[in-house]
N, C-alpha and C positions, 0 to 999 in steps of 0.2 A: 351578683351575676350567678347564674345557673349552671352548675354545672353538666356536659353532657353527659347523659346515663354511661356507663362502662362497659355493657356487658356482661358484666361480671358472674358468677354463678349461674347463668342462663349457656348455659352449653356451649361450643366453643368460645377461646377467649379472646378479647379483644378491645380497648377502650386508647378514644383520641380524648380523653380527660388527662391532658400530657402537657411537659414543661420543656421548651426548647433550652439549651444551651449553646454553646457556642462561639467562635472568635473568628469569621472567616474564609478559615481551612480548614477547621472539623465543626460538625455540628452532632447533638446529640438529644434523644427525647428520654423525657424520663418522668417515672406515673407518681401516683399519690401515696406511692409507698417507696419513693429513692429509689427505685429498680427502672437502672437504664436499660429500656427494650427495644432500643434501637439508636444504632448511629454505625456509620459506614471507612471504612480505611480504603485506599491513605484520606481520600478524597470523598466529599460528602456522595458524588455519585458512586464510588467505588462497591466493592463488597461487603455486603454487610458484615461488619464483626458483630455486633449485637442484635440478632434479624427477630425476636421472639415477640413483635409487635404483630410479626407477619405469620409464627408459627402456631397459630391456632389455640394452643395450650396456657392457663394460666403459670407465668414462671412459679409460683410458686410449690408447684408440684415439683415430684423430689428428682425427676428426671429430664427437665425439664431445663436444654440448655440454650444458649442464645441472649444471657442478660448479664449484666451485672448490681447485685444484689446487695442490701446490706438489710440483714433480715433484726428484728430487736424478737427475744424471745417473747412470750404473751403479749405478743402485740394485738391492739386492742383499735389505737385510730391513729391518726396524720395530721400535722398540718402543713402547708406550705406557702409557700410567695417566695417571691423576688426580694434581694437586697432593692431599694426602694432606686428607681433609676439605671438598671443595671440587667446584665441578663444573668447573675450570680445569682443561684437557687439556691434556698433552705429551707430543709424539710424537716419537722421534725416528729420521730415515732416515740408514741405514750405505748405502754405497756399497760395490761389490764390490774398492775398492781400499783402503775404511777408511775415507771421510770420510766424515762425520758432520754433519749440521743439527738444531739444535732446531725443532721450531715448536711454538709456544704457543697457544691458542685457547680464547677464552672472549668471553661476552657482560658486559659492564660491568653490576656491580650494588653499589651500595654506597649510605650516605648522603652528602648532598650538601647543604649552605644545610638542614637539618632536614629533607629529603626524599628518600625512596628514590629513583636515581636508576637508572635502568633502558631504555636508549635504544633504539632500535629496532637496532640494530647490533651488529656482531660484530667481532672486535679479532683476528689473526694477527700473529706476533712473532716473528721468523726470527733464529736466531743460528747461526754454522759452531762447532763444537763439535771436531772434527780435520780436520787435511787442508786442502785446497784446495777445499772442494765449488761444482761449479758445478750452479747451481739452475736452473728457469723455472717464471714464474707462469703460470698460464690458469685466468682468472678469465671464467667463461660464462655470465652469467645467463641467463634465461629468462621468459616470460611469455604469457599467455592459455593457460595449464595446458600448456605444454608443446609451442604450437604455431607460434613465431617467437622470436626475440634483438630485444634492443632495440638504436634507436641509441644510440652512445656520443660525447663529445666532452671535451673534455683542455684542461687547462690545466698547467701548469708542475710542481705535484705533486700533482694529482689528475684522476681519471675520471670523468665522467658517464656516469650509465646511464641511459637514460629508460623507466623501466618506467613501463605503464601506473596500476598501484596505488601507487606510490613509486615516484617518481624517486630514486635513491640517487646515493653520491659515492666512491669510493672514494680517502678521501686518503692518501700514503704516501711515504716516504723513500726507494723504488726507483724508481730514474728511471722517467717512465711510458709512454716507448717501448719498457723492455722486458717492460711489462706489455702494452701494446695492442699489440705482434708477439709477444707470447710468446716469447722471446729467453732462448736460452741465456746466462748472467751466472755472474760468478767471484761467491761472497755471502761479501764479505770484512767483514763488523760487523754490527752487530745491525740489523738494519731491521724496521719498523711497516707493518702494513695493515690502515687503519678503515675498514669500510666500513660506510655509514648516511644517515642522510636528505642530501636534496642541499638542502647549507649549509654554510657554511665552517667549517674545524675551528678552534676556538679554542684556543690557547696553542701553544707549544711540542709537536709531536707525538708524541716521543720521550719525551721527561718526563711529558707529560701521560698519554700510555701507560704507561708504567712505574708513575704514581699511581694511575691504574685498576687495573691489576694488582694493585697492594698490596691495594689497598683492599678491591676483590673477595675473595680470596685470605680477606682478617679477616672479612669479614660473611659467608662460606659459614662458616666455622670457628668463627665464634662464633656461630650458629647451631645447627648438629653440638652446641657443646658444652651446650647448653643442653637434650640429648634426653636421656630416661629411658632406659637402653640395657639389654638385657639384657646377661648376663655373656657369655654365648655366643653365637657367632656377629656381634659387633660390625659387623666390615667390611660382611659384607652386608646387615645392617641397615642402617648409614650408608647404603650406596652406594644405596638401596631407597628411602630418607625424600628424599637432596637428589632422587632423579629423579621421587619424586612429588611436590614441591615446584614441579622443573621443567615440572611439568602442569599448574601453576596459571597461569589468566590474571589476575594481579593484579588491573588495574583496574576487573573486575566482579568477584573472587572465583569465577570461572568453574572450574572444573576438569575438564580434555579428559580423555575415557577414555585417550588414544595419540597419542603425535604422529606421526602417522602415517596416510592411507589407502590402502587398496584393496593391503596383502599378501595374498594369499590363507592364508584360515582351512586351506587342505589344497593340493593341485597339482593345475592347473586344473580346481577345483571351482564358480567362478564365484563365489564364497563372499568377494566383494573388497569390503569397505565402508569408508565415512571416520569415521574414530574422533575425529574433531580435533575435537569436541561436549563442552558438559557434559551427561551422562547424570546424572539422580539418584540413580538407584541406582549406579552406580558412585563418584559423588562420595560419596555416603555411606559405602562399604566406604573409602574412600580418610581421609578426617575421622575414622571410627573409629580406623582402624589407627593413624595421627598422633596423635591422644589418647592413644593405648597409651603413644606417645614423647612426651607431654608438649608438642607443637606447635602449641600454640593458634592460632600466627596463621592457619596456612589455614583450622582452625576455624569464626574470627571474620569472615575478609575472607567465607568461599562462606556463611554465618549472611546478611551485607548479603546476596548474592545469593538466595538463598532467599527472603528478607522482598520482596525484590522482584517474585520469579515470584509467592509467594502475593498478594501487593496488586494484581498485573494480572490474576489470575486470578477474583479476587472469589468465593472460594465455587464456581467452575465448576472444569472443567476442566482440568487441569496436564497438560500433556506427561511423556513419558518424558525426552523431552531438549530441550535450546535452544542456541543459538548461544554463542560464548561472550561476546557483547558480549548476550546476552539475546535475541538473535533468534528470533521462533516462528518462521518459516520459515524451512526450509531443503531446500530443493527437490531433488531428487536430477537429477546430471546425470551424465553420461560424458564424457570427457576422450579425444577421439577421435585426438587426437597424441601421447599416452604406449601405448608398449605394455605398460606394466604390469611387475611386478616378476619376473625371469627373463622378460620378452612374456609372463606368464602374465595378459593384460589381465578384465574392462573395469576401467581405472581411476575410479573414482567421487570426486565431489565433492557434498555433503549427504549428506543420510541421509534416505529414507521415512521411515523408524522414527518420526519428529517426527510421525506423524498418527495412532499407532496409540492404539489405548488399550493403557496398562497401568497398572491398578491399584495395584499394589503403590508406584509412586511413593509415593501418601499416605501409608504406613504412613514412608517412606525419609524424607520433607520432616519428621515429626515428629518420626522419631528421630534426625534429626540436630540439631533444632533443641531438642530436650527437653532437655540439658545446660547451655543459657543460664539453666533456672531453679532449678541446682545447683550451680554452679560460680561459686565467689565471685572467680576468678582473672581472668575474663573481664573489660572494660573495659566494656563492652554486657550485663548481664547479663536476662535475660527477665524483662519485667515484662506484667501486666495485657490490655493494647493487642495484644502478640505471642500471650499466650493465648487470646486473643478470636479473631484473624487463622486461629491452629493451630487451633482449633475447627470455624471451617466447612471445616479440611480434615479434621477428623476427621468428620465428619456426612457428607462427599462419599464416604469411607473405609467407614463404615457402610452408606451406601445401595448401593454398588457392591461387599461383598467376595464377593455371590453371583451376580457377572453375568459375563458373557464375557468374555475379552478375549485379548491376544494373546500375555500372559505375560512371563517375563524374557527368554524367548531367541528372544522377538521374530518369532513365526512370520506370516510376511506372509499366508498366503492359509489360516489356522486361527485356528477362536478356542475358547476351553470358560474355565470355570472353574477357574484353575489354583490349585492348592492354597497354591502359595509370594506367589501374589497376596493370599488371602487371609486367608495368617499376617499379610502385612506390613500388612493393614487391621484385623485386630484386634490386633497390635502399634503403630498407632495411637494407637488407644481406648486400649489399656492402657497405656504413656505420659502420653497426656495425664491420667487418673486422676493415675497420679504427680508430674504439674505441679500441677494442680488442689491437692493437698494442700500441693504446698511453697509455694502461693501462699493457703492456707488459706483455699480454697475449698470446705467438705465436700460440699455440695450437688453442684456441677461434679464433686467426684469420684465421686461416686454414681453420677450420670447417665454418665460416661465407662466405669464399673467394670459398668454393668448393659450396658451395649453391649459392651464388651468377652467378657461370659458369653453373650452372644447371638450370637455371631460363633464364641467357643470351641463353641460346642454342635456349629454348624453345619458347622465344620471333621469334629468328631471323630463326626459321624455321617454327611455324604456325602464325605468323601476317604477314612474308611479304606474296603479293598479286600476283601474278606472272600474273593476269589480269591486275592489277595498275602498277605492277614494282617499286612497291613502296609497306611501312607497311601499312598497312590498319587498321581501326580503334578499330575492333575485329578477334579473332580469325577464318582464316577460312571465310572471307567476304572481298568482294573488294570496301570496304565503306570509306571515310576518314571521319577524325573528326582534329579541329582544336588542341587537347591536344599532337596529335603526333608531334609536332612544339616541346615540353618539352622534346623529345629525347637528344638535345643539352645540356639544361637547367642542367639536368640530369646527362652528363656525361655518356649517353647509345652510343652514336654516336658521330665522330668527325666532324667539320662543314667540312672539305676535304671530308669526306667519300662518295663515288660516293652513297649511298645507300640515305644519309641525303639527297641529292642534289637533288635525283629523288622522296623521300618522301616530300619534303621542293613542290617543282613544281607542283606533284599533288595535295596537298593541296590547295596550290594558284592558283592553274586550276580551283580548286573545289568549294573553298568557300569564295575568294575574290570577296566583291561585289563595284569594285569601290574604294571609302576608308574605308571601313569598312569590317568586317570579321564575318562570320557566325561561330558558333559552329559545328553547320554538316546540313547536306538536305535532309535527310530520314525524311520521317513525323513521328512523334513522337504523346503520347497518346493526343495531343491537335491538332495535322495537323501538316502542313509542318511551320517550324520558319520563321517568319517574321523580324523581328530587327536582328540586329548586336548586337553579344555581346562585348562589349566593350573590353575583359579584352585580347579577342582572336583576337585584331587589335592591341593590344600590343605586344602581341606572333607573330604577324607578323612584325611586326617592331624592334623585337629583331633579328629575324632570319634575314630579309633584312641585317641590320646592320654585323653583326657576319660574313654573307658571302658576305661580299665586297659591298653591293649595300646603301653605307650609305645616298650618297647625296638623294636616295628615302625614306630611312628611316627615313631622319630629313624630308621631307617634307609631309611625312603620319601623324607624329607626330604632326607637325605644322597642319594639318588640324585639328587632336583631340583635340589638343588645344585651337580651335575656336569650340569646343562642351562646352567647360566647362560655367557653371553658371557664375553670377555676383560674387559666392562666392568663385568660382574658384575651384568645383567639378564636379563627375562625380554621375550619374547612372547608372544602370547594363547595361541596353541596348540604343540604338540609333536606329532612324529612317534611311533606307539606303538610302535614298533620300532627304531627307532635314536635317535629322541631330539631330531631334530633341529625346531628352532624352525621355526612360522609364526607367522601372523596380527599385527596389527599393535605396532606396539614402538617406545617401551618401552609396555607396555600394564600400567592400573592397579593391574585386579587382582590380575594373577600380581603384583607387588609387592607389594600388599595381603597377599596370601599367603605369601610370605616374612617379613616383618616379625610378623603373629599368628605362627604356628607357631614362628619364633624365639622370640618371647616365651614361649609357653605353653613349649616344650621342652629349655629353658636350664635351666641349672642357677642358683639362688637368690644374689645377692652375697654373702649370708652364709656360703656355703660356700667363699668363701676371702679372709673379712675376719677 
């Protein structure tokens, strides 16, 4: 795998050549030198404590705060990976004379007294590996997005930090003057640093680190093994499922598009949003693909979250997205002390997006939630009371699949009747039909099935284009966009269907660029789109596939997978020309997209059992 270029020594600083961590309820990135430059308190959408992904500057400049660091003096080069199975990273720095440090880094997840135990903290584990290495920590927090340091105060073997959202602690086995002067030191044994809410750490520090480590280490791995894997392409699959796993906010069942905001979707295009939201429709691509591997639990936890947007929503209005503790609002603001990722700013905190309409949600809230009353594996299986609930979101879905709106890709100052809005409202209807039956309702499926024909008519007589000869992207326009590919996906069209064949051709007339695939080429409120979005080269290499053209579709594939990172992810978007990663990361979908296309392109276990 390739890694993507960093940045680096090219004038502002900035590189998604970055290693997810995480358990959760924090997540963290961290680069090819063990310097975490970003992760967010309490809460992965919160405030950044470590924002120096986004502040322009490489950390390693001597004033340069916003990370946490563990520098080897002559250092010379890096390596890194995962504990095999796990999201447990190790990195290790050679010095230019040979000496060698481990550092270990992962957030605590394991059970605990019969409870997942998942702390708001992150765990660093230093061992000299050759040589004599002399190390120094500079550990930097940050707060009010980037716009002052907090005060600190110290006791015997730990630091206070007083950030305004959490106050944290960092307790540790290196003497803590030469953490608070950042102090060159010989790292002659293994030494711990937890850092986490401000409270005293209980037991043995050392010991009690090294059980967390175990522990962690077995519940990623026994997880991992618990996934339906294709034959082919394993590693990137694994590496795909634990980081969309990492996206989940457990203790609502939330699932963040990116942990990540404001990379720019292109160079400075202004194109900079916060991804750290659950989006419905991306949590749905997200919940499918996992179903692919057999991963019910995110299934089951974002199922609770779901039943909860629909019971506050009462039959009205559902967002595109919400907070991930379930917030409708989320206000957009700018972050006027980060200059942004390469200074390519404004750095953004919320998302507008939370007030647009878009339609298609309904169709998403129902198919993600329609396997509850098919799936006997689930612990919660859909009964009566949730069919009632999905109901008045299918009736919201009917009244609205021929009104305006602002569509999937969210155009802030346009609205029409977008086509893929209202596959996803009579994919709805058609769903709940099939609830309706497995709860042996015939009546209910009648009425869902006569809605569903009344939705199909209305697609297949104002989206298609009779200029295109094909569906066009909205109602009434001879425009395509790459969502109409999800006719298939769907179950709206058959891949035979001479109709899919001439919609499938003009789209790849229209928006294949090369190896990579554009969203659509109407300029939109920022101009005309620059990058590939990644998730819509996946969408093209599902449809290749489906209709006959596999041998092209494994080798589009194989080129995406000479985009992935050292760590073996994606970001939202790619450069059409060289290849190189934007937009925010890890981001859902392009995983989403790895994981189908693996699946669908693999060769069968049978073929070498």
């Amino acid at each position: 795998m390739n890694a993507a270029p960093s940045g680096e020594g090219k004038g502002p600083w900035g590189t998604l050549d970055l290693a997810p961590i995480g358990n959760c309820t924090v997540s963290a990135l961290i680069d090819r030198q063990a310097r975490m430059v970003w992760a967010c308190m309490p809460r992965p959408d919160g405030d950044p404590l470590f924002p120096a992904l986004l502040g322009g500057r490489d950390p390693a400049d001597a004033d340069v705060a916003g990370h946490w660091s563990v520098d080897l003096d002559g250092f010379s080069c890096a390596r890194q990976s995962y504990i095999r199975n796990t999201a447990v990273l190790r990195t290790v720095l050679v010095s230019e004379t040979g000496d060698e440090v481990e550092v270990v880094d992962f957030a605590p997840r394991h059970v605990r007294q019969g409870r997942t135990y998942r702390p708001t903290a992150f765990v660093r584990v230093l061992r000299p590996l050759k040589g004599a290495p002399r190390i120094r920590v500079r550990l930097r927090p940050m707060m009010g997005h980037g716009a002052r340091t907090p005060r600190t105060t110290a006791g015997s073997n730990h630091v206070r930090y007083l950030l305004e959202s959490l106050p944290l602690r960092l307790t540790t086995d290196i003497p803590v003057g030469h953490v608070l002067d950042e102090r060159w030191h010989r790292l002659e044994g293994v030494r711990v640093m937890f850092l986490g809410p401000d409270e005293p750490f209980s037991g043995d520090l050392r010991e009690t680190v090294r059980a967390m480590h175990d522990a962690t280490v077995a519940e990623w791995q026994d997880w991992v093994r618990g996934l339906a894997l294709p034959l082919d392409w394993q590693t990137v699959v694994i590496r795909a499922a634990i980081t969309l796993k990492l996206c989940v906010y457990e203790e609502t069942g939330a699932i963040m598009a990116a942990l990540t905001t404001s990379i720019p979707e292109a160079p400075r295009s202004g194109r900079n949003w916060d991804y750290r939201h659950c989006w419905i429709r991306d949590a749905y691509y997200t919940v499918q693909a996992l179903n692919r591997l057999g991963a019910l639990d995110v299934l089951e936890n974002y199922l609770g979250f779901l039943r909860n947007i629909v019971d506050a929503a009462g039959g009205g209005h559902i967002q595109p997205l919400y907070g991930i503790g379930m917030e409708q609002t989320l206000t957009e603001h700018v972050a006027p002390d980060l200059p942004g990722y390469r200074a390519m700013g404004p750095v953004r905190y919320g998302n507008q997006a939370h007030e647009h309409l878009q339609h298609d949600v309904y169709g998403q809230v129902i198919l993600s939630s329609v396997q509850a009353f098919f799936d006997q594996r689930l612990f919660r299986p859909g009964d009566a009371a949730d069919f009632e609930a999905l109901e008045r979101v299918g009736e919201r879905a009917f009244a609205l699949h021929d009104q305006p709106d602002a569509g999937l890709w969210e155009y802030r100052t346009r609205a029409r009747v977008h086509t893929y809005s209202a596959l996803m409202c009579w994919a709805a209807c058609d769903r709940l039909a099939n609830a309706a039956v497995a709860l042996g309702l015939p009546h209910r499926a009648s009425h869902w099935r006569d809605r569903a024909g009344i939705i199909r008519k209305r697609i297949e007589t104002d989206a298609w284009s009779q200029d295109l000869g094909a569906f066009s992207a909205s109602f009434g326009t001879a425009e395509v966009d790459a969502s109409l590919l999800q006719m298939l996906d769907l179950r709206f069209l058959d891949v035979d269907d001479p109709r899919f064949a001439a919609t499938f051709s003009a789209v790849e007339r229209g928006l294949r660029r090369g190896d990579s695939m554009l969203r659509y080429i109407e300029p939109d409120d920022f101009g005309t789109p620059e990058t590939a979005f990644n998730f819509c080269t996946f969408w093209l290499i599902e449809a290749m596939h489906l209709s006959g053209r596999t041998d092209e579709a494994k080798a589009l594939f194989e080129s995406m997978l000479n985009r992935l990172t050292h760590s073996g992810l994606l970001s939202e978007d790619s450069d059409i020309v060289t290849g190189e990663l934007w937009g925010n990361f890890p981001q859902t979908y392009s995983l989403v997209g790895l994981i189908n296309c693996a699946a669908l392109l693999s060769r069968p276990w049978a073929a070498v059992r």
